[in-house]
N, CA, C and O atoms as CSV, one atom per row, in Angstrom:
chain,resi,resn,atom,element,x,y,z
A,1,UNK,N,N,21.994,3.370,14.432
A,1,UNK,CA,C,22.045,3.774,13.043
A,1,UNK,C,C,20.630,3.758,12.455
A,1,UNK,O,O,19.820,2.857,12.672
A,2,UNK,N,N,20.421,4.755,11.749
A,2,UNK,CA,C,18.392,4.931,11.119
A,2,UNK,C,C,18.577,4.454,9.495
A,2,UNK,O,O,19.139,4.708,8.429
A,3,UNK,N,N,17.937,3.841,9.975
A,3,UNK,CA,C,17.598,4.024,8.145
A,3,UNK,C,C,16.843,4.772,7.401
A,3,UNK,O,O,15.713,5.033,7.812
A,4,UNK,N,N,17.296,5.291,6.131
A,4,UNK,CA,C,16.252,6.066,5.388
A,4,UNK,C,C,14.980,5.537,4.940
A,4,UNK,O,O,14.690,4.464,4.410
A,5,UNK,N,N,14.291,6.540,5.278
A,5,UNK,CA,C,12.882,6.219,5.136
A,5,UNK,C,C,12.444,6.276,3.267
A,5,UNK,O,O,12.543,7.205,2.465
A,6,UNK,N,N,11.970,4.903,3.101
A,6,UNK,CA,C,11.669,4.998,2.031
A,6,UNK,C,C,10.422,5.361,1.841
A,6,UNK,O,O,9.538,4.823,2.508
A,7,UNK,N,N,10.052,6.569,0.673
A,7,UNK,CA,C,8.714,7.192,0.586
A,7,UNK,C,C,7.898,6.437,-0.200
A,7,UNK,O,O,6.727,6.301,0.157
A,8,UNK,N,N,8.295,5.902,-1.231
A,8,UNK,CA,C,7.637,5.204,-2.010
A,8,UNK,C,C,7.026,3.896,-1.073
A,8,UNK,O,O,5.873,3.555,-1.338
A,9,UNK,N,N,7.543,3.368,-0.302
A,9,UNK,CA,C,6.802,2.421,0.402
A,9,UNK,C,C,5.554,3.291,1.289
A,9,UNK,O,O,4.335,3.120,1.312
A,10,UNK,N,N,6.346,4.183,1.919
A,10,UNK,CA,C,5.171,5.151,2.976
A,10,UNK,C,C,4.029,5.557,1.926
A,10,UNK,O,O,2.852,5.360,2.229
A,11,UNK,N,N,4.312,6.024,0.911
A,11,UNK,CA,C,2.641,6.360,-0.129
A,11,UNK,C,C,2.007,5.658,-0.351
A,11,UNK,O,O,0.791,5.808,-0.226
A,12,UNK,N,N,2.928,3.886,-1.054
A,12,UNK,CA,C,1.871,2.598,-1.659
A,12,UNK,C,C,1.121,2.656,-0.644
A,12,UNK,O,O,-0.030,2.923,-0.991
A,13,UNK,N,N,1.323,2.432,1.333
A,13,UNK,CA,C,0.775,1.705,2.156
A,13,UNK,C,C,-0.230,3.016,2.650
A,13,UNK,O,O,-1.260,2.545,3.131
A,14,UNK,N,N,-0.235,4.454,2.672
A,14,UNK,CA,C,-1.155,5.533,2.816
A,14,UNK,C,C,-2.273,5.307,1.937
A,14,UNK,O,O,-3.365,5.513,2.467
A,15,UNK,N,N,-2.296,4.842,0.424
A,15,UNK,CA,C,-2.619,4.556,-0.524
A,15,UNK,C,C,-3.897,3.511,-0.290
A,15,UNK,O,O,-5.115,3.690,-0.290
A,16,UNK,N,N,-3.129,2.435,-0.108
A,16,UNK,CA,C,-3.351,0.813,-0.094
A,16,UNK,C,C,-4.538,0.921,1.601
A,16,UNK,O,O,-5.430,0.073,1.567
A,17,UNK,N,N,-4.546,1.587,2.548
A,17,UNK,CA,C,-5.412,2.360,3.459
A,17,UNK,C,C,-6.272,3.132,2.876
A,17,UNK,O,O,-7.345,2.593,2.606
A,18,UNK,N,N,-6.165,4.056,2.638
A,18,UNK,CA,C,-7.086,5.114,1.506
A,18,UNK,C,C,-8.080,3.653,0.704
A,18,UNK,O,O,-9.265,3.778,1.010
A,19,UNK,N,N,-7.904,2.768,0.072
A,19,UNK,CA,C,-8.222,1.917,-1.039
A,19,UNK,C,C,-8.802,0.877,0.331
A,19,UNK,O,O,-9.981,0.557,0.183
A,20,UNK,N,N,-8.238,0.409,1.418
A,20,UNK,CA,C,-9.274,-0.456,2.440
A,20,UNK,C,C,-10.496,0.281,2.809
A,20,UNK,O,O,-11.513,-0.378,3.024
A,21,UNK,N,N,-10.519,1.340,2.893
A,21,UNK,CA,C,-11.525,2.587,3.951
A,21,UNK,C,C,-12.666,2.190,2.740
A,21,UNK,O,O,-13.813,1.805,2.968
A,22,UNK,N,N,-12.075,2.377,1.451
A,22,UNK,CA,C,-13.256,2.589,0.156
A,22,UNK,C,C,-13.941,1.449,0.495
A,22,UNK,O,O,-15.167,1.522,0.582
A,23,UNK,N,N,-13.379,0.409,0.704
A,23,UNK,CA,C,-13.824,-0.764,0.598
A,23,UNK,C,C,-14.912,-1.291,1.589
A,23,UNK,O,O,-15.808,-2.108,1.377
A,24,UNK,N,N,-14.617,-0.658,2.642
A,24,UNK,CA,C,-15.628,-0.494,3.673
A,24,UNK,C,C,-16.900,0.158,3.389
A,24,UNK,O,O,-18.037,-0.306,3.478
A,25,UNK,N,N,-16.503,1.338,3.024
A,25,UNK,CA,C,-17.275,2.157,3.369
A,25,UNK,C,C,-18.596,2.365,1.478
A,25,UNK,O,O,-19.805,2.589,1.532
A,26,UNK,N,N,-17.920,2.220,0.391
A,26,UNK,CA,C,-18.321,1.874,-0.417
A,26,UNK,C,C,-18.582,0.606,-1.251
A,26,UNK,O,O,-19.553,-0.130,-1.423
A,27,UNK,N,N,-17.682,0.643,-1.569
A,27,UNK,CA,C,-18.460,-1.191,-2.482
A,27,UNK,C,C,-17.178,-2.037,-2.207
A,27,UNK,O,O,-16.256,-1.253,-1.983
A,28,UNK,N,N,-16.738,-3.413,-2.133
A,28,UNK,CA,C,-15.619,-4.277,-1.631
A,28,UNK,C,C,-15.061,-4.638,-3.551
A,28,UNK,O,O,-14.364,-5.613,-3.831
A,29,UNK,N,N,-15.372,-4.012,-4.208
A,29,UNK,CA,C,-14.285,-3.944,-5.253
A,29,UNK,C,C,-12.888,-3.728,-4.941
A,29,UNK,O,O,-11.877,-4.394,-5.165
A,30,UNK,N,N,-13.187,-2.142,-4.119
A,30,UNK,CA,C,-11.413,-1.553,-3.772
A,30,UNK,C,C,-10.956,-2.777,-3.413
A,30,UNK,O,O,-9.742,-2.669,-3.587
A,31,UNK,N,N,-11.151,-3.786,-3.051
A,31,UNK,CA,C,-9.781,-4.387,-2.376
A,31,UNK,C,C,-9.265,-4.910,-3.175
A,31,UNK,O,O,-8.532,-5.804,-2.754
A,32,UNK,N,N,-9.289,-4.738,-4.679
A,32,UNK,CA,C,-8.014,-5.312,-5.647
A,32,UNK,C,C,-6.768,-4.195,-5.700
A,32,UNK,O,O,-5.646,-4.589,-6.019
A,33,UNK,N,N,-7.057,-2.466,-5.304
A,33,UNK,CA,C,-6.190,-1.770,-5.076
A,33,UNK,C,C,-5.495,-1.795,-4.302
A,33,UNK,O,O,-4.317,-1.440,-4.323
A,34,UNK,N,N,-6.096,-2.219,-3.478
A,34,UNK,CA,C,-5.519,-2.901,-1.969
A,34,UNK,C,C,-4.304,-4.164,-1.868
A,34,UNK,O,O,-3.272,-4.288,-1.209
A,35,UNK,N,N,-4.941,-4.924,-2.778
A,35,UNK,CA,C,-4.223,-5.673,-2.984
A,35,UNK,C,C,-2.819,-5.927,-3.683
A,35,UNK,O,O,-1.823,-6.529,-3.281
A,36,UNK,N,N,-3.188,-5.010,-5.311
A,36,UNK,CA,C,-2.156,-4.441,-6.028
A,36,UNK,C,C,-0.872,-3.437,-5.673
A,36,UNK,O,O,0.216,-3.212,-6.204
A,37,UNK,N,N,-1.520,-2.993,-4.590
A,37,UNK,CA,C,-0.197,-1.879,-3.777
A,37,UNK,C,C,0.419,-2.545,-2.676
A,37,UNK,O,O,1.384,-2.119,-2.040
A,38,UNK,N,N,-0.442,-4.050,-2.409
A,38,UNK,CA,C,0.486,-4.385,-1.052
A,38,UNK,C,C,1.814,-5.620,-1.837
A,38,UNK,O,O,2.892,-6.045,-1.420
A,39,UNK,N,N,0.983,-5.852,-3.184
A,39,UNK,CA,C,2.093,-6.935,-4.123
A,39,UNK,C,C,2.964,-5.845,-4.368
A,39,UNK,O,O,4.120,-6.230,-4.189
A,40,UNK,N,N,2.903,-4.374,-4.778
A,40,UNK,CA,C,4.420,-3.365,-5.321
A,40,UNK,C,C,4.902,-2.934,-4.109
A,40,UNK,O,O,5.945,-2.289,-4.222
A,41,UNK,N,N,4.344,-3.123,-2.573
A,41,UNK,CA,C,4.788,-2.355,-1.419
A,41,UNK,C,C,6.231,-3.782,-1.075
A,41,UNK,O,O,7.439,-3.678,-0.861
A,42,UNK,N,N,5.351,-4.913,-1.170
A,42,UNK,CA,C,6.146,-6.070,-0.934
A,42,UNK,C,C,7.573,-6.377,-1.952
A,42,UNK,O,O,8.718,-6.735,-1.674
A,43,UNK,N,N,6.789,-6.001,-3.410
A,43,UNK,CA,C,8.094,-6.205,-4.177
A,43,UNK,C,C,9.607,-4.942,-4.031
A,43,UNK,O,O,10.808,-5.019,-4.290
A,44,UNK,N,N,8.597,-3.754,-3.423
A,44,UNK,CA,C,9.745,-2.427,-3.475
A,44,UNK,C,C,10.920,-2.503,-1.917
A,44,UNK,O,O,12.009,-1.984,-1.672
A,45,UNK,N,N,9.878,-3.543,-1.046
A,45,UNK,CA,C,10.543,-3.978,0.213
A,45,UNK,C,C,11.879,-5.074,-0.145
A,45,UNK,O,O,13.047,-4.867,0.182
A,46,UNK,N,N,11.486,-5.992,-0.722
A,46,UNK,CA,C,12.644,-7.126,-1.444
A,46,UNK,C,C,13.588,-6.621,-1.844
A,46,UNK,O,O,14.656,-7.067,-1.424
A,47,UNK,N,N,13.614,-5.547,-2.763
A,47,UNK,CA,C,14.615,-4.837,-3.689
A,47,UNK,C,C,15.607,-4.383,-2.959
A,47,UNK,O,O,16.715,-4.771,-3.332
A,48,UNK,N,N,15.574,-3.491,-1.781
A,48,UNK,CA,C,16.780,-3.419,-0.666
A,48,UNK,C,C,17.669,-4.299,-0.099
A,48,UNK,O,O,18.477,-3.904,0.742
């Protein structure tokens, strides 16, 4: 049995990647975006 793929988790964490790379590659600010999408990726995971 599959489960449906939830998109909203698949974007925060495309996102929350997109926002590590910055962080690398430009200034280590991004990682509060990083951070902020992995606290709504975690809270949108609970909710199921």
């Amino acid at each position: 049995m599959r489960k449906k793929i939830n998109w909203k988790v698949v974007i925060y964490s495309v996102i929350a990647l997109g926002f590590l790379v910055l962080t690398f590659t430009v200034d280590w600010i991004f990682i509060i975006g990083a951070v902020i999408l992995m606290i709504l990726n975690q809270r949108e995971l609970m909710k199921e």
